[in-house]
Structure formats: C-alpha cells, structure tokens
VOPAGU-2260 file (C-alpha; in pm, 1 decimal, decimal comma):
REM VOPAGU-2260
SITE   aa  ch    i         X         Y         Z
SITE  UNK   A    0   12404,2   15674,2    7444,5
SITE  UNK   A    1   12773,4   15781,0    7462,8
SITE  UNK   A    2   13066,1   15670,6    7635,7
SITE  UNK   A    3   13292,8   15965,0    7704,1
SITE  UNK   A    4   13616,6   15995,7    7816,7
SITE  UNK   A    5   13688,0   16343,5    8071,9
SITE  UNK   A    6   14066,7   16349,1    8131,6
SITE  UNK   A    7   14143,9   16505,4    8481,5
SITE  UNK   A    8   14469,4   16372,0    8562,6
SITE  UNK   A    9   14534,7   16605,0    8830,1
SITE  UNK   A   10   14225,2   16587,4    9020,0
SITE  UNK   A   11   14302,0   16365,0    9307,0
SITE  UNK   A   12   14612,8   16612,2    9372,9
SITE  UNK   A   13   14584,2   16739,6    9749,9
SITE  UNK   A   14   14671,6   17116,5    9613,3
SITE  UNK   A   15   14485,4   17162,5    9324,8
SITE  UNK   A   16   14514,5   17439,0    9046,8
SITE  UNK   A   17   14266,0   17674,0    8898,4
SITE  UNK   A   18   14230,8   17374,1    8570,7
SITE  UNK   A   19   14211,2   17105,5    8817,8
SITE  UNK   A   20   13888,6   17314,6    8981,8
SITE  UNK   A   21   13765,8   17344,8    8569,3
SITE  UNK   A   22   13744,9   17018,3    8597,3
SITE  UNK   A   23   13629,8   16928,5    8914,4
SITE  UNK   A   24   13349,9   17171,6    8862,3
SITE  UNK   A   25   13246,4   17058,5    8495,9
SITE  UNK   A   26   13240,9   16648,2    8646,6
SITE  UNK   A   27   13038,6   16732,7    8956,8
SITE  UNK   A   28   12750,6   16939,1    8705,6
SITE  UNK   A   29   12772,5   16680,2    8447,6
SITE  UNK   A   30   12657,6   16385,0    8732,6
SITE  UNK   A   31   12378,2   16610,6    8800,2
SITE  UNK   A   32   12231,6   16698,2    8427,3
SITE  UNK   A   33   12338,3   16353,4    8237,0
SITE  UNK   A   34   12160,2   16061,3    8392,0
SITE  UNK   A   35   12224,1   15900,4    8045,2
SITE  UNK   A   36   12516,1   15893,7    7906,5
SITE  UNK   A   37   12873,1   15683,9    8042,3
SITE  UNK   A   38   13137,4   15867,9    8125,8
SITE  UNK   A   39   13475,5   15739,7    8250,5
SITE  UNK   A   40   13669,9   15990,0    8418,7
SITE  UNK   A   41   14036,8   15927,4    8385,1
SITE  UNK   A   42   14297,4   16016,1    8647,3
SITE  UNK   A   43   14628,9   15946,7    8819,1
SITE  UNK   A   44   14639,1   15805,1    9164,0
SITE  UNK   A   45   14721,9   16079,9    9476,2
SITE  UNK   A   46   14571,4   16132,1    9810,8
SITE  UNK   A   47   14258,7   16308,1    9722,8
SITE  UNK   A   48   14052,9   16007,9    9691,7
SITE  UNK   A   49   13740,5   16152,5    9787,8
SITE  UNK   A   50   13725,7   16399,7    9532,6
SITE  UNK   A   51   13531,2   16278,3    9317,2
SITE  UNK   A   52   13249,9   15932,1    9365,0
SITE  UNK   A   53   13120,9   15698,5    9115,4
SITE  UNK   A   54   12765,4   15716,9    8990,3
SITE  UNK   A   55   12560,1   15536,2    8847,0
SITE  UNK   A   56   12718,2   15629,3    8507,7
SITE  UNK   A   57   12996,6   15805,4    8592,4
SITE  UNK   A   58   13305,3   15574,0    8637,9
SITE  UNK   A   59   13643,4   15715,7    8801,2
SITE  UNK   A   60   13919,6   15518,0    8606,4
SITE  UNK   A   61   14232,2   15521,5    8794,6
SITE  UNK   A   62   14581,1   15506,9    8524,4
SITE  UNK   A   63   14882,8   15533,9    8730,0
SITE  UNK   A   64   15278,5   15565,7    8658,5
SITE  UNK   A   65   15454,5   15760,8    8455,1
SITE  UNK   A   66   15545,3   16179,9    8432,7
SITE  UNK   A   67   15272,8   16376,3    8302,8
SITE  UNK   A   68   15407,1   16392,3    7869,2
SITE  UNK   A   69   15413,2   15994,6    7925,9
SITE  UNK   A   70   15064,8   15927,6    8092,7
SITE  UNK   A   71   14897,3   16182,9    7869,4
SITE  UNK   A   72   15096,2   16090,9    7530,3
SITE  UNK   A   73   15110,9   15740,7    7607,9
SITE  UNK   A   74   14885,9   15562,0    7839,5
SITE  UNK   A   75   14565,9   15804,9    7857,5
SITE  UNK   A   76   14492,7   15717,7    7446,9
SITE  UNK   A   77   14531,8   15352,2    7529,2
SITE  UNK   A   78   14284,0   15339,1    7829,8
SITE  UNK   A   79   14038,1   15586,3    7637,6
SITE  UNK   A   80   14046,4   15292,5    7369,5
SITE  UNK   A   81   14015,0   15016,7    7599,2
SITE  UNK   A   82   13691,0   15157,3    7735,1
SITE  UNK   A   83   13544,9   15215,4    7402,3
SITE  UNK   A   84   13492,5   15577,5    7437,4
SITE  UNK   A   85   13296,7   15799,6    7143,6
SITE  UNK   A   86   13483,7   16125,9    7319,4
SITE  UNK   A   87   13767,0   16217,2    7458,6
SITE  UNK   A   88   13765,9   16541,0    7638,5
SITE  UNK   A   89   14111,7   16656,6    7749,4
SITE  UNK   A   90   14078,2   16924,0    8026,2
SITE  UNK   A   91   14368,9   17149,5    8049,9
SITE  UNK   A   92   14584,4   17258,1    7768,1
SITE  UNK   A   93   14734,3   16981,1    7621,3
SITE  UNK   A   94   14609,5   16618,5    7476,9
SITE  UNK   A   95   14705,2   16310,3    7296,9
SITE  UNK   A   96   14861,5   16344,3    6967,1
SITE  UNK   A   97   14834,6   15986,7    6857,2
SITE  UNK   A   98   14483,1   15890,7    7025,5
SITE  UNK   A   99   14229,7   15759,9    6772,9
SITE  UNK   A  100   13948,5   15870,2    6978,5
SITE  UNK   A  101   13744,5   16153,8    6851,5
SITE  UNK   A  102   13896,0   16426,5    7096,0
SITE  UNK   A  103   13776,9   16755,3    7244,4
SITE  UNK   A  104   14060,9   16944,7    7394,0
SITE  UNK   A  105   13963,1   17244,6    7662,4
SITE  UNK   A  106   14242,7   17504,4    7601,8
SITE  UNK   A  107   14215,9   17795,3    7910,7
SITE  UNK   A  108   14507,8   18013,3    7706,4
SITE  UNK   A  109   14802,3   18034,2    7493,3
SITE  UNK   A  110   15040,0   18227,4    7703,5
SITE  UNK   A  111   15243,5   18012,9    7709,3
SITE  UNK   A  112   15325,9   18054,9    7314,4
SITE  UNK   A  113   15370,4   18441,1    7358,3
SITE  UNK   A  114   15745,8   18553,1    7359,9
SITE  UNK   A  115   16059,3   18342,3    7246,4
SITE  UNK   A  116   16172,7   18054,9    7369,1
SITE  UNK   A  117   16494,2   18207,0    7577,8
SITE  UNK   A  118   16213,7   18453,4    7742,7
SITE  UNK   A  119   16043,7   18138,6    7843,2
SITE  UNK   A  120   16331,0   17979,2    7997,7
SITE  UNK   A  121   16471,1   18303,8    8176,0
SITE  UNK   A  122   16135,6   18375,1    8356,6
SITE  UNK   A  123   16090,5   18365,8    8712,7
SITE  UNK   A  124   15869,3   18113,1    8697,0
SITE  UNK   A  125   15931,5   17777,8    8916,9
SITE  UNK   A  126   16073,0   17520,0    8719,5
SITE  UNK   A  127   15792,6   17314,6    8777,1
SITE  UNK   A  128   15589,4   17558,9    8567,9
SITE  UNK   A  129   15865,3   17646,1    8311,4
SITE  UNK   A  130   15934,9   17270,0    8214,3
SITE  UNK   A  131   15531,5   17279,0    8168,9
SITE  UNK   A  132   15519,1   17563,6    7946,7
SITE  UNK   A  133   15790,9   17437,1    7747,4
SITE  UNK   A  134   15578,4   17073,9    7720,3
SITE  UNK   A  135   15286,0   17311,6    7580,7
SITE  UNK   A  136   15473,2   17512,1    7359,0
SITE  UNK   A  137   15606,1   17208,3    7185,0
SITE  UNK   A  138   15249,4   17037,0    7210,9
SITE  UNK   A  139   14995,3   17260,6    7150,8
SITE  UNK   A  140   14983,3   17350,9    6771,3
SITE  UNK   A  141   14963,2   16930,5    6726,4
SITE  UNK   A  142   14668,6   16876,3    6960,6
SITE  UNK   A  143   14515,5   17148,5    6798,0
SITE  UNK   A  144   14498,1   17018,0    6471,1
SITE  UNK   A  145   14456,1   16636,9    6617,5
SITE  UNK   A  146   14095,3   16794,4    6813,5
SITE  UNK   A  147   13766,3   16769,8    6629,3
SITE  UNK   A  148   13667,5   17074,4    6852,3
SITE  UNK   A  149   13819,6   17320,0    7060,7
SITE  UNK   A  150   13695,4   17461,5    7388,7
SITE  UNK   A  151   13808,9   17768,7    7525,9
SITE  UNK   A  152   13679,7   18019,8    7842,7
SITE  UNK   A  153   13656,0   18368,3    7717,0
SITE  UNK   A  154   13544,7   18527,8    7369,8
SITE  UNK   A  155   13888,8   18722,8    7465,1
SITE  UNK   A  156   14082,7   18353,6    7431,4
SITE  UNK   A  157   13890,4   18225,5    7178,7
SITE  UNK   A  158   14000,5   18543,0    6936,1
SITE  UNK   A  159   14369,6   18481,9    7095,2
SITE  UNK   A  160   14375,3   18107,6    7010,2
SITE  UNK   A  161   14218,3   18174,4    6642,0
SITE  UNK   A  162   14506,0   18407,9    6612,7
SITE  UNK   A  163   14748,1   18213,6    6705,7
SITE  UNK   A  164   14638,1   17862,9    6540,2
SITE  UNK   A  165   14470,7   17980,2    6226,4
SITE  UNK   A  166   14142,7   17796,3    6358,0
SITE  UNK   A  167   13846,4   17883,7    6203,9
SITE  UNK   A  168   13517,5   18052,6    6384,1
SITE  UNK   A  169   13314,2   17698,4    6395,1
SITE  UNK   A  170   13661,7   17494,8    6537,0
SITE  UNK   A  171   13645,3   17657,6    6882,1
SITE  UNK   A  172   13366,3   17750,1    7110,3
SITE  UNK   A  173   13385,9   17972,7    7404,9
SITE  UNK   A  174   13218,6   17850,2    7735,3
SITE  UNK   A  175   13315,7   18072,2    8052,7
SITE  UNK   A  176   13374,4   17912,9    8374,6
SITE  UNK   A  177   13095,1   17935,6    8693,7
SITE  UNK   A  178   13123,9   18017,0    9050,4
SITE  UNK   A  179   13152,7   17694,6    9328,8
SITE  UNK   A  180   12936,7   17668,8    9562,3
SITE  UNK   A  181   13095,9   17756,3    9805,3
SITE  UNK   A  182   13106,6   18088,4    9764,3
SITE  UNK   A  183   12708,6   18146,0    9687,4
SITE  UNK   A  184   12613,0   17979,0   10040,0
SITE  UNK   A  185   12657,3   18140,5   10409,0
SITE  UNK   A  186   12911,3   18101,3   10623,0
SITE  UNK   A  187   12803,7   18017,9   10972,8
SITE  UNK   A  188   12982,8   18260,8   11268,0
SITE  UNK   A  189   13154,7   17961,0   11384,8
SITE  UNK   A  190   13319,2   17894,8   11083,6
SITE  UNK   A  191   13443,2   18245,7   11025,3
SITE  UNK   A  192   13539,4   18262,0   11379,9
SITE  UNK   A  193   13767,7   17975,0   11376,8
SITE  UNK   A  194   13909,1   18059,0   10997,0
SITE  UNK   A  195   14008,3   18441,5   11226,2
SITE  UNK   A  196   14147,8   18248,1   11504,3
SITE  UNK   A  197   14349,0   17963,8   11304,4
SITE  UNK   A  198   14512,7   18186,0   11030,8
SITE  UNK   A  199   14517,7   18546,7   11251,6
SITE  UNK   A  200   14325,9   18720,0   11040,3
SITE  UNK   A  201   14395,8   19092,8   11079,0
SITE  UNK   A  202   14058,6   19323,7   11084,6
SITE  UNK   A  203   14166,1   19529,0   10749,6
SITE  UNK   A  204   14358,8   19375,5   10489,7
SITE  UNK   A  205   14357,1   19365,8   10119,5
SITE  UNK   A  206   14354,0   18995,9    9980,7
SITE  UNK   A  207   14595,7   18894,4    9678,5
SITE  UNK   A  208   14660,1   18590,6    9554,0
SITE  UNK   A  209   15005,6   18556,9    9398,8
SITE  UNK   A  210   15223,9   18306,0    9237,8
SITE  UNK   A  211   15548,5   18277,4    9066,4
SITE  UNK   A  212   15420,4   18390,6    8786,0
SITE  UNK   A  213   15509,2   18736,4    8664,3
SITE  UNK   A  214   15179,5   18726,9    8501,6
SITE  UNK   A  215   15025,7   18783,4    8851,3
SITE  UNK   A  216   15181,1   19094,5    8919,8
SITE  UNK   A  217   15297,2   19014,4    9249,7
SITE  UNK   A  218   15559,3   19325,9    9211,0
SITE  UNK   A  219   15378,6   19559,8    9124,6
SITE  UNK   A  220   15110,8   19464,9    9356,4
SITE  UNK   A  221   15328,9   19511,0    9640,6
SITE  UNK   A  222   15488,5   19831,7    9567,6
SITE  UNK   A  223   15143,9   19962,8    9519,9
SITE  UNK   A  224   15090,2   19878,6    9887,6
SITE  UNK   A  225   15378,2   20030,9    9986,1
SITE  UNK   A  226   15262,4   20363,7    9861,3
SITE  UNK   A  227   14912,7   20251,5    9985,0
SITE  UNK   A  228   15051,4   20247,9   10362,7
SITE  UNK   A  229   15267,4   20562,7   10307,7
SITE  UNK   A  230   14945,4   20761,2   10259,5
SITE  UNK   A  231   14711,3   20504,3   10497,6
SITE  UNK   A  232   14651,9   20414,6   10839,9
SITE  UNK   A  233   14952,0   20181,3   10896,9
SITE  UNK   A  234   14694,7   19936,1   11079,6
SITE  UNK   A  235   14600,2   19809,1   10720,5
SITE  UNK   A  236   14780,7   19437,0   10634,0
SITE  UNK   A  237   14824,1   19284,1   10315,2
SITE  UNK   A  238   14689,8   18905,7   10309,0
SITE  UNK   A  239   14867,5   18684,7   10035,3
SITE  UNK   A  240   14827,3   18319,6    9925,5
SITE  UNK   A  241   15082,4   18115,6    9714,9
SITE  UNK   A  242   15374,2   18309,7    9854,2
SITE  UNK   A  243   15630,2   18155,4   10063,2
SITE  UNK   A  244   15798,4   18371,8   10335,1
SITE  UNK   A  245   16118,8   18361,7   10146,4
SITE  UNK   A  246   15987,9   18422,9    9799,3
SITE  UNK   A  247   15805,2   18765,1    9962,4
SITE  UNK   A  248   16146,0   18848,1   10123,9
SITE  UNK   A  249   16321,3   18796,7    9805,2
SITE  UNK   A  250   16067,9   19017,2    9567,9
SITE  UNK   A  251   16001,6   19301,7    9875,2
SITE  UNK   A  252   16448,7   19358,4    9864,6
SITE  UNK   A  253   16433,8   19329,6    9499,7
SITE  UNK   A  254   16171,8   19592,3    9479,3
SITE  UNK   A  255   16317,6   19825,5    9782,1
SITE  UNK   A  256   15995,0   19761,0   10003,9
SITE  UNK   A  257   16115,7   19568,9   10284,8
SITE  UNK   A  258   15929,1   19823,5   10521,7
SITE  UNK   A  259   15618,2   19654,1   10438,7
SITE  UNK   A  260   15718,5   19313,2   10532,4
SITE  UNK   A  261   15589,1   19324,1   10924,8
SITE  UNK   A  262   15251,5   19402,2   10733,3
SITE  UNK   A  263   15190,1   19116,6   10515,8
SITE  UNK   A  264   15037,8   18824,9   10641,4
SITE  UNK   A  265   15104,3   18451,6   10456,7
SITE  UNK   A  266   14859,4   18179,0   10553,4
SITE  UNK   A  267   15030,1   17940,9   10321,6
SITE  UNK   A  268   14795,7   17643,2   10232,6
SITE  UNK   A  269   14415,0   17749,3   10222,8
SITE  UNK   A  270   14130,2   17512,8   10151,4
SITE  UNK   A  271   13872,0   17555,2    9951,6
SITE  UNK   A  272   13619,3   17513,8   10243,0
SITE  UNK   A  273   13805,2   17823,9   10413,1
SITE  UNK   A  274   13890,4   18009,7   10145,5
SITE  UNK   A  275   13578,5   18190,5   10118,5
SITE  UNK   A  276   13602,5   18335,3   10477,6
SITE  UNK   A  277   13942,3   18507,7   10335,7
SITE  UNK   A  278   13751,2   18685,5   10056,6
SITE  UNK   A  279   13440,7   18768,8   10272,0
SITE  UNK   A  280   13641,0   18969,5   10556,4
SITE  UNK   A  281   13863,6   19144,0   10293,5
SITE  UNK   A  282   13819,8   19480,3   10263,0
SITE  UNK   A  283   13928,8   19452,8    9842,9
SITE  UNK   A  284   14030,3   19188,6    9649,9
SITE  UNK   A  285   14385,2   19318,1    9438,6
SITE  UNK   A  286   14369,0   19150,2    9079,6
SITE  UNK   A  287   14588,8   19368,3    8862,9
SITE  UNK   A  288   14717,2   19017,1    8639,6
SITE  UNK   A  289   14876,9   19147,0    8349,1
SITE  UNK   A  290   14726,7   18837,5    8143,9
SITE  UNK   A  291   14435,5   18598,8    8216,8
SITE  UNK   A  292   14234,0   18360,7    7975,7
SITE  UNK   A  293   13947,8   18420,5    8220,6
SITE  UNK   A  294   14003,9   18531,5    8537,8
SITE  UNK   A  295   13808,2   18304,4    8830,3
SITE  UNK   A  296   13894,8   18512,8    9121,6
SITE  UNK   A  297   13726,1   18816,1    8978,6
SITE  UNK   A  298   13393,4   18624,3    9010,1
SITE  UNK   A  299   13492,0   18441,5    9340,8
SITE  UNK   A  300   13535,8   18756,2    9508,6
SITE  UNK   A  301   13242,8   18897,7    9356,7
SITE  UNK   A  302   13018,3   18626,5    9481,7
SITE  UNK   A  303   13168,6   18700,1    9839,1
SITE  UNK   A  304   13071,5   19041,3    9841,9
SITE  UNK   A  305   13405,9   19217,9    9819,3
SITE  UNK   A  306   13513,0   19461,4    9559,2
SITE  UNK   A  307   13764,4   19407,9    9311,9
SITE  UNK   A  308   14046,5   19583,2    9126,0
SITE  UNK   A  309   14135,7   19428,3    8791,2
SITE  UNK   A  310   14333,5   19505,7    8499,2
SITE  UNK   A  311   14222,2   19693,4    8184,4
SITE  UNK   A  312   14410,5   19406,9    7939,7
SITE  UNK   A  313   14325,2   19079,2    7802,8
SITE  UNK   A  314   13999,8   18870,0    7957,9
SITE  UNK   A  315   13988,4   19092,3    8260,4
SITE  UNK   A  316   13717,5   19347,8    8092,1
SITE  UNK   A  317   13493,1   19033,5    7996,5
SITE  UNK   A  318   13483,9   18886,3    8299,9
SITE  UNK   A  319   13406,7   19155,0    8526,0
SITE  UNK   A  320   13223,5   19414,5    8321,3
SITE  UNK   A  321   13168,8   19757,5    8519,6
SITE  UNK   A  322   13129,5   19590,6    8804,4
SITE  UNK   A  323   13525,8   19615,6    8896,4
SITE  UNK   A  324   13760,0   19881,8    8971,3
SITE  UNK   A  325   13983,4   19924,2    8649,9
SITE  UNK   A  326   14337,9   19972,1    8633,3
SITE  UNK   A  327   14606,6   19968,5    8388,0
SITE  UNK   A  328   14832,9   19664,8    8590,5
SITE  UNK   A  329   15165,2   19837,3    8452,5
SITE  UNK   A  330   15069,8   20135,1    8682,8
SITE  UNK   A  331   15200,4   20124,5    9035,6
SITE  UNK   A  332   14981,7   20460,1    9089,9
SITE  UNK   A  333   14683,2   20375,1    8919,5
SITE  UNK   A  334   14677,5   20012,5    9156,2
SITE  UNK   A  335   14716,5   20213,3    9503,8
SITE  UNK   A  336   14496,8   20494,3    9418,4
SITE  UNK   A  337   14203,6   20275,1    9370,4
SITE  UNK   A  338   14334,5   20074,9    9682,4
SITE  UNK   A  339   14291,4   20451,3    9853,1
SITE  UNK   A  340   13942,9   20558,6    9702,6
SITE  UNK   A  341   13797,4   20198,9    9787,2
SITE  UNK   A  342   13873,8   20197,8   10169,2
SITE  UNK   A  343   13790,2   20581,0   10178,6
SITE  UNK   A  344   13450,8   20628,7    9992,2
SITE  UNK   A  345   13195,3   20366,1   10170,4
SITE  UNK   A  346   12964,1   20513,0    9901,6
SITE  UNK   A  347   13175,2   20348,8    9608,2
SITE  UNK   A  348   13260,3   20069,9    9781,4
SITE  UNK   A  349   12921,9   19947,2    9787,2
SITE  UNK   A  350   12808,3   20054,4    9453,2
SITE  UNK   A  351   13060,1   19763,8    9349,2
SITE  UNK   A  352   12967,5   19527,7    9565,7
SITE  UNK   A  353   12610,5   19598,6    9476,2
SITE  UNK   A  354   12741,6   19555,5    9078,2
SITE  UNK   A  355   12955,1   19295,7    9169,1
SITE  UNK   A  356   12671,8   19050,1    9320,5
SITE  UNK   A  357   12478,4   19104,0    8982,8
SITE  UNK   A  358   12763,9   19049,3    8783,6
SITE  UNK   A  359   12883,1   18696,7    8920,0
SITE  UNK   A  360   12561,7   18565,0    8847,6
SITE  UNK   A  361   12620,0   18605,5    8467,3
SITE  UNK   A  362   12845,2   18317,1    8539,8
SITE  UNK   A  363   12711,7   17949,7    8627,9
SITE  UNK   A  364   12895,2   17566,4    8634,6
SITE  UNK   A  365   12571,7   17432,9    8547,1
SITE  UNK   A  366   12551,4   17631,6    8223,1
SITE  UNK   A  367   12884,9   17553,7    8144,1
SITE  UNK   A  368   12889,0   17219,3    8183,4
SITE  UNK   A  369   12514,8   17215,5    7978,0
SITE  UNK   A  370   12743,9   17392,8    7650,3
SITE  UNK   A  371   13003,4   17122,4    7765,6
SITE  UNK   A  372   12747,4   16828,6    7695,2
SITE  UNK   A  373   12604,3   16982,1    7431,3
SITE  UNK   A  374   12968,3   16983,6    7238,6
SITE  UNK   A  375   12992,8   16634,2    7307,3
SITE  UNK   A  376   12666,2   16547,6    7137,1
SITE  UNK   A  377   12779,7   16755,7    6834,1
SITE  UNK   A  378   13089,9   16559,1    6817,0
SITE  UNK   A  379   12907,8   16239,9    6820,7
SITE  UNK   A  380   12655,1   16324,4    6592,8
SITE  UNK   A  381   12904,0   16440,3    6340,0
SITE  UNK   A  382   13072,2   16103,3    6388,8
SITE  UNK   A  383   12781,0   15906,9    6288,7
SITE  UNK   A  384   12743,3   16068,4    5958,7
C-alpha cells in the first residue's frame, strides 16, 4: 500500500482554473478506481469546501497561510513529510525544490519559458498571471530535475518540454486530459430554460472564451467577427466569458471595432453546472488560441454537440483531429470565413458535429487518472529497489 501525496492547492478556490479542474477531475477518478491505496490531498483553505469529501482512503489535508512560492516551497514539503507519504504528486506547473519526498510533478506547458524576460513583463497579461509566470520561469528547470517523473498532457508538450529541459524519452509521460461529466449527460428543458432566462441568451451567437492572455486570441477573434457581421445577418451576437465590460471596450477601440460592441454579450461568472447550456445553444465554438498544451474546450464543446474552429499550431491538431474546423489563428480571414461557411452550410455543420461526438470520446478522466496511478506505482516500485 502507498501513501500519496496529490497537491491541489487551489482547489477549494470559488473560481477555479482549467489546472484546478486537472485536478479536481484526476481526485474524483482516483476515489473511484483505488480502494487501496492512502492518499492525502493537500490544499489551502477558501470557500469551496464542498469540493472535494473524504473517503475512506482519501484524506483532504487542509495547510493554510502563506502566498503561493511560500506554501508550495515551504510548508507543502513539510506536511508531505509529516504524513509519511511514498509520492508526492504536484499538479500544476511548479513543485517543491527542497522536498525529500519522491515527487511527480504534472507540467500542462512551458509557455511560460518562451520569449525573454522583458517580453514577459511587457505582456498584457494581468499581473496576477505575469508575477506567476515569472515564479515558473525561475522555478521550473529546478523542479524538473528535483522530479523522479514528469507528467505532461499532449505528445505535442511532451516533445516541447524535452526540448526545452533536455529530459530524456522515459523522464516524461504524456497522459491527455478527459471530458467532465457534465458535459456527456442531458440537460433537462428546465435547466436550459432558466440558464436562457438568467444570462439572456441570444438565439444565435458564437461562444468564445477569452482571457487576458494574448495567447487566447481575443483580438483577433473579435475582428474576425466584425468582418463576420459585415457580411452576416446582424441578428448574430458574440457570447464571451472571462471578459470584463471594460477590458472588451478597451481591446474593441484598440482594434477599431467598437461597432460590434452592442453585439457581444458578457455573462461574467459561469458555473460549471451552467456552463454546458452555453456550449449546447451555440451555434460554433471560436478557439483560434495561438498556443495550448492541450486544449480542454475543444473536447468540451465537442461533447456538447457544437462545432469548433481551432488553430493549425501547437496541441490544437492533437486534440481535435479532423473533427474541427482548421485555421491558421494569425488569420483574421481565415477565422471569419469558417465562422461564414459553418452557419451557412447545415450540411458541414453537422458532418462536424457528427466527427466531433466521435472524437471527444478518444478522451476519458477515468483513463487518465488509470495512467496517473499507474505512474505512481512505477515510482514506488522503483523506490523499493
């Protein structure tokens, strides 16, 4: 029997990420499959309480205080020793230099060691997101060489993080992420109904989900729409999470698009339970990122019936195989046009969906967290020799 040690320090977070959802998955498939093993699952305090339960051998360890270099640098290696553990799996990115717990370190991509270190700073990114791609930058390269193995999600990453680390081919492993449930079950009328009602859900809109990021392509996306609605019944909205009305204000005048604004829609905060409905009554799902270690939406969307436009680079191709409309994301033209021949040809539209619902089920938590386990007993094994 092991004791392992699953680092999610962000999962009682109200808001959670797409590495705090990693996470959340791979716990709530390992309490299912591993009756045997312990596992102490280590996190810091918030307001999601309910997140996550206890088991019969799964133990939620709460380790409070401190910023996020100081409870993973300083007081996550010290609790992983005080409960004895045989692993230590670190979940997103980064890890415990000094811990003398064999360690496992999940890391979802490296972009945050492309470019110089000015380019980093200067980026539009929040602070918030600069200040933790500086932390990785610095950290990285150490917890690589600290971890007995390295986990990635995408034969795309794991080539990338070989690359940039010098790892060799039996170092890192690459497991791709799954689909949550709640996109694979139905959605009862009443449901979607209320979803409609609560966030005014127009009756055509494309769905993108944008960020800070310039990774996301937020710019480009919008312009594209722009030109969609220029050639397009002007009945069509735009539907975008993780923009704030004066962040789309900002990027529609710096772009010259400020026509388009009465036509975009922000919901602002959307939960996981509702989230579906958004993808479901979606006419496409826009997905042009210019980089992605894996790409989760492309599946989510696939699972909810809806077809997708994606970018020709980086993990995009993996992920979605033919079952996506491809575009080069540096091409304003290339993004509307498929926008265009999507809502126009019914034919097309539904030989991706059709593709689509075959492709996401190439993709499963279970199995992941089944490769998970089995890296843990590799670890362990190895340990005992």
């Amino acid at each position: 029997m092991m004791r392992i040690g699953i680092e999610a320090q962000r999962l009682q977070r109200p808001h959670k990420h797409g590495m705090d959802r990693v996470a959340l998955e791979l716990i709530k498939n390992l309490q299912e499959i591993d009756k045997k093993n312990e596992y102490f699952i280590f996190v810091k305090p918030d307001e999601d309480k309910k997140v996550i339960s206890n088991t019969s051998n799964f133990t939620v360890v709460e380790v409070s205080g401190g910023a996020y270099p100081i409870w993973e640098q300083v007081k996550l290696p010290k609790i992983a020793k005080s409960y004895n553990c045989d692993v230590l799996h670190c979940t997103s990115n980064t890890a415990p230099v000094f811990t003398k717990t064999p360690l496992i370190t999940t890391i979802h991509d490296v972009i945050y060691m492309e470019g110089s270190l000015t380019s980093l700073l200067k980026s539009s990114a929040s602070n918030y997101q600069k200040f933790g791609n500086l932390y990785r930058r610095l950290i990285v390269k150490n917890v690589v060489k600290k971890s007995k193995k390295v986990i990635t999600v995408s034969n795309y990453e794991k080539a990338n993080i070989q690359n940039c680390f010098g790892l060799y081919e039996d170092q890192i492993t690459a497991i791709h992420n799954g689909v949550s449930n709640q996109f694979l079950e139905n959605i009862g009328l009443e449901h979607i109904e209320r979803v409609k009602k609560e966030f005014n859900l127009p009756t055509k809109y494309a769905f993108h989900i944008a960020n800070k990021d310039p990774r996301k392509n937020t710019k480009r996306v919008l312009k594209a729409f722009q030109q969609f609605l220029r050639n397009e019944n002007l009945d069509f909205k735009l539907v975008m999470l993780g923009c704030s009305d004066t962040e789309l204000k900002i990027l529609l005048k710096e772009i010259n698009a400020t026509e388009v604004y009465n036509h975009i829609l922000l919901p602002g905060y959307v939960s996981d339970e509702d989230l579906p409905v958004f993808y479901q009554l979606a006419q496409v799902f826009l997905f042009p990122s210019l980089k992605e270690g894996f790409g989760i939406p492309i599946i989510e969307a696939m699972a909810s019936k809806v077809p997708v436009i994606t970018s020709n680079v980086t993990a995009m191709p993996e992920v979605s195989g033919d079952a996506a409309h491809i575009v080069d994301p540096y091409s304003i033209d290339e993004i509307s046009n498929a926008m265009v021949k999507i809502t126009s040809n019914q034919k097309y539209k539904n030989e991706l969906i059709e593709k689509g619902v075959k492709q996401f089920k190439n993709f499963s938590w279970n199995a992941m967290a089944m490769q998970v386990l089995e890296q843990y007993n590799q670890l362990f094994q190895e340990q005992k020799r």
